[in-house]
C-alpha positions in Angstrom: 100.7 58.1 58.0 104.3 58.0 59.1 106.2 60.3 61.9 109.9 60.9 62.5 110.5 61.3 65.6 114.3 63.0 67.5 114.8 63.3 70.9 117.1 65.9 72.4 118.5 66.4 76.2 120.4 68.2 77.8 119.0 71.9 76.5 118.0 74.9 78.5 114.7 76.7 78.2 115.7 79.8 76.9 117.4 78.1 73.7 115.0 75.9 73.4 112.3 78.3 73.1 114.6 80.4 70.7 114.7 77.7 68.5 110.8 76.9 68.6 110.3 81.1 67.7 112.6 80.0 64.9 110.8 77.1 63.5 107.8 79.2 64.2 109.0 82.1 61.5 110.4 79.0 59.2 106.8 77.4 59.1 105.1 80.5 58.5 107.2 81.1 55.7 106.1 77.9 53.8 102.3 79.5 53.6 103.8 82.3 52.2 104.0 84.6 55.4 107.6 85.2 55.4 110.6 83.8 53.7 111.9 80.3 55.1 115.1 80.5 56.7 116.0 77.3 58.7 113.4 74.6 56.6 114.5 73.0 53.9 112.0 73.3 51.0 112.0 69.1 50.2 110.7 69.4 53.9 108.4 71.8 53.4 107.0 69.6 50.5 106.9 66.5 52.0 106.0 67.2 56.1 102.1 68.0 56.6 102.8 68.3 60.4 105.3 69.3 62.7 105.1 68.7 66.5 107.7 69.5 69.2 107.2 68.6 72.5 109.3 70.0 75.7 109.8 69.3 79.0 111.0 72.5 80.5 112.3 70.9 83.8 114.3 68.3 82.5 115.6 70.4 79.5 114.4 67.6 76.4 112.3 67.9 73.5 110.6 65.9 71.0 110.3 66.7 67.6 107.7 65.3 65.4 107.5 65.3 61.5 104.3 63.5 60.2 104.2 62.1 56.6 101.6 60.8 54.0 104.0 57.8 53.1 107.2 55.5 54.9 109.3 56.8 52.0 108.7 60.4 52.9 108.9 59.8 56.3 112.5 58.5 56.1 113.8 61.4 53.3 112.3 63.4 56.3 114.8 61.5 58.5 117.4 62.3 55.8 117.4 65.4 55.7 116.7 66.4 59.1 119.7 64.4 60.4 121.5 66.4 58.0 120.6 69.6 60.1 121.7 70.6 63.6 119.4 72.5 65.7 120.9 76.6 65.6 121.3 76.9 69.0 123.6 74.5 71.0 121.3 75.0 74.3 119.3 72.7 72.3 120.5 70.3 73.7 122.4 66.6 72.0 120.4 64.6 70.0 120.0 61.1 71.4 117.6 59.2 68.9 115.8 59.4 65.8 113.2 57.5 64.4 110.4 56.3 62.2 107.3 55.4 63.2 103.9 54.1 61.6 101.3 55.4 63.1 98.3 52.8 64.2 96.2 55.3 65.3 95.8 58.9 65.4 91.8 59.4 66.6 90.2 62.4 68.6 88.8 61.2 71.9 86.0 63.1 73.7 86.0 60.9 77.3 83.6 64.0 78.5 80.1 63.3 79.4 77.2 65.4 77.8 75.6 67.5 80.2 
């Protein structure tokens, strides 16, 4: 498996959580929920998970798209870097990236009663 990762600073809250409702509706729409606005169907076809990851004090997010393959991962990269996020509260891009993953494994550290 393969992730793209972006990182973005700089945003405020309330765009940032506009744009999350946004990729909410977007997502929904690619199990057939509602039509996809914002999502790129090549996206839709190639992503099997999408995580974003905010820090409301400091204004940044992280936005994950995971991959089957590397080649996926960077037509991910592609098109996403082709897209801007809709609101500028968003905040300014400041990386974006591929990753492998080495390990992506549940961990229970709790004791049984």
């Amino acid at each position: 498996m393969y992730v793209r990762t972006a990182r973005f600073e700089g945003g405020n809250v309330e765009s940032i959580d506009a744009e999350i409702d946004l990729l909410h509706e977007s997502i929904a729409g690619w199990a057939g929920r509602a039509e996809a606005r914002e999502i790129p169907p090549r996206l839709a076809e190639i992503a099997h998970r999408i995580e974003v990851l905010v820090d409301r004090e400091r204004g940044s997010v992280t936005m994950s798209v995971h991959c089957d393959s590397e080649e996926d991962a960077r037509e991910a990269d592609k098109i996403l870097r082709s897209m801007s996020p809709t609101y500028e509260g968003w905040g300014k891009r400041v990386s974006a990236e591929v990753y492998e993953v080495a390990l992506d494994a549940p961990v229970n550290l709790r004791k049984a009663a």
